[in-house]
C-alpha positions, 0 to 999 in steps of 0.5 A: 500500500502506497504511504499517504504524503502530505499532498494528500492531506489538507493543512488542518490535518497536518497541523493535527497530526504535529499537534497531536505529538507534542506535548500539552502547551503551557502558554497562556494561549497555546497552539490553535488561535490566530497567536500565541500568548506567552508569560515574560516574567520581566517584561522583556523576551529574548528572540532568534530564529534559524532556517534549515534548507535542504540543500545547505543544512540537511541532506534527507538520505542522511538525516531522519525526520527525528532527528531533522526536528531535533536539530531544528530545536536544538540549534534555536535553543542554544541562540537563546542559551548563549544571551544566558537566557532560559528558552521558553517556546519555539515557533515552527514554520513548515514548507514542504512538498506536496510529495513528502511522507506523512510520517516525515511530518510525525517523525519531523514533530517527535524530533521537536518535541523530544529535543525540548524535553531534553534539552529544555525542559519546559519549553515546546512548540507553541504555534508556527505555519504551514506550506507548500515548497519544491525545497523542504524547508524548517524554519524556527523561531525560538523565545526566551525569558532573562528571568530578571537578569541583563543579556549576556552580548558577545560585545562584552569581553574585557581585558584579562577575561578568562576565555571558556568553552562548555561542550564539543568543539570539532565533533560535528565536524569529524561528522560531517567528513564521515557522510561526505567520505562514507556515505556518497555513490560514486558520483558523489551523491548522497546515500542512505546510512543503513546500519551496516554503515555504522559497524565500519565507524571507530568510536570517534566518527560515530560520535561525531555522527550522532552530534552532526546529526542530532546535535546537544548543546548545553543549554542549561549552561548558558542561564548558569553562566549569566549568573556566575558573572559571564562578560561575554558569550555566544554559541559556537555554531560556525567554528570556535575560531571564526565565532572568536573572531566575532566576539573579539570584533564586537568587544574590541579586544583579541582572544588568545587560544591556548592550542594545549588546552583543546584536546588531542585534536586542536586543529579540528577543535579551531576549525570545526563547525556545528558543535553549538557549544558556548564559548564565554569569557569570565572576570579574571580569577573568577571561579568557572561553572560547572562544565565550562574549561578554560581555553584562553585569556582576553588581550589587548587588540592589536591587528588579529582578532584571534591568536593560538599561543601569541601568533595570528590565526588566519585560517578560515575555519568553520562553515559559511554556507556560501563558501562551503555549500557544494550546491549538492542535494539528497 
């Protein structure tokens, strides 16, 4: 029997169907009416929003509908935790063609849903929109609660800071170059994983694997950091490097990573993209968090904005969709 796909369905069934999987909203008006309406405990909410392509973000012969809703939270989770703030409700802009399964959609809702649970407790889905596209696209919009603290900006790194990080830095890389080596035909196309393709993998790239695909950034740690007196912070989503870059444009100072202090692989971890840990600076002598590992020190600026061990990095490092997109699909 031929699965039903979204094409066969109207939109109000589909918006059921995603409903039906997430779990009951806690807004003052959750999903149903023309809006949502949500508590902001100061007056003030914290808002993000990232769009998955696919194309240039995903590929559907690697990524599960799970696994793609887990993502699409995730990545808006940890924006809303680099501010410091607490992620309160997302809202899920769906365009999709007309020939897509219906279980992507359930699969796509399970990821959203399980990803909050997890990452976020107390935060879901609270309302979004529906169409019709050639190009599969996720758009999401996350929100977020300060809870009566002031934002932490990236603008905020001072002279003598200690420089921090909290969570993986070079292992969603490692992941994606095992589905660009392992998991394409000869023409270079994307294939399906099956479970056969896991048993070949060392421990390392299937790790790196599950964080490409699924990623779990420290989401708590952003709204713990804030309260042990972060200056600065912002999620490492495109490479510690080029990420470092923009916190030390935006405070006016230079970063100097300590190439020692990034583990057995320092080049994966300057130049990898994808982890969404956070990076942060912290007063100097300050007592670091729970979590956090200390990877450098706040300078004076001078020409580089970011230096490893004293000497200008120039590498480019990390992901810019619109220099490293190979224009491929699947």
């Amino acid at each position: 029997m031929q699965e039903q796909t979204v094409g066969d369905l109207s939109e109000g069934a589909i918006l059921r169907r995603i409903l039906d999987r997430l779990p009951t909203s806690r807004a003052i008006v959750g999903p149903g009416d023309d809006a949502a309406v949500l508590d902001a405990v100061d007056g003030r909410v914290v808002a993000t929003t990232d769009t998955l392509v696919h194309g240039p973000d995903f590929r559907l012969a690697w990524s599960s509908p799970f696994d793609l809703g887990w993502k699409a939270a995730a990545v808006n989770l940890s924006d809303v935790a680099a501010m410091g703030a607490r992620p309160t409700a997302l809202l899920v802009a769906l365009a999709m063609p007309d020939d897509l399964p219906v279980s992507f959609v359930d699969g796509l809702a399970a990821g959203l849903a399980a990803a909050c649970a997890e990452l976020s407790p107390g935060c879901a889905v609270e309302g979004g929109d529906l169409t019709v596209s050639d190009t599969l696209t996720i758009a999401v919009t996350a929100l977020g609660s300060l809870d009566g603290r002031e934002p932490v900006r990236r603008s905020g790194a001072a002279l003598g800071d200690t420089v921090a990080v909290v969570g993986d830095l070079g292992v969603a890389a490692l992941g994606l170059s095992v589905l660009f080596r392992r998991f394409v035909d000869a023409a270079g196309s994307p294939v399906a994983i099956d479970p056969s393709g896991w048993a070949g993998l060392t421990a390392a790239e299937a790790l790196g694997l599950q964080r490409q695909l699924a990623p779990r950034p420290p989401i708590a740690s952003g709204a713990i950091a804030a309260i042990a007196g972060a200056t600065a912070m912002m999620d490492v989503s495109d490479g510690l490097v080029l990420d470092a870059r923009r916190m030390a444009d935006a405070s006016g100072v230079t970063i100097d990573i300590v190439r020692a202090l990034l583990g057995a692989d320092p080049d994966a971890a300057l130049g990898g993209g994808e982890d969404h840990a956070l990076l942060a600076t912290f007063p100097p002598g300050a007592a670091l968090p729970e979590g956090f590992r200390a990877i450098g020190e706040v300078r004076a600026r001078v020409a580089a904005a970011v230096t490893v061990d004293g000497v200008p990095y120039e590498k480019p490092g990390g992901w810019d969709p619109y220099r490293d997109w190979d224009a491929g699909r699947g």
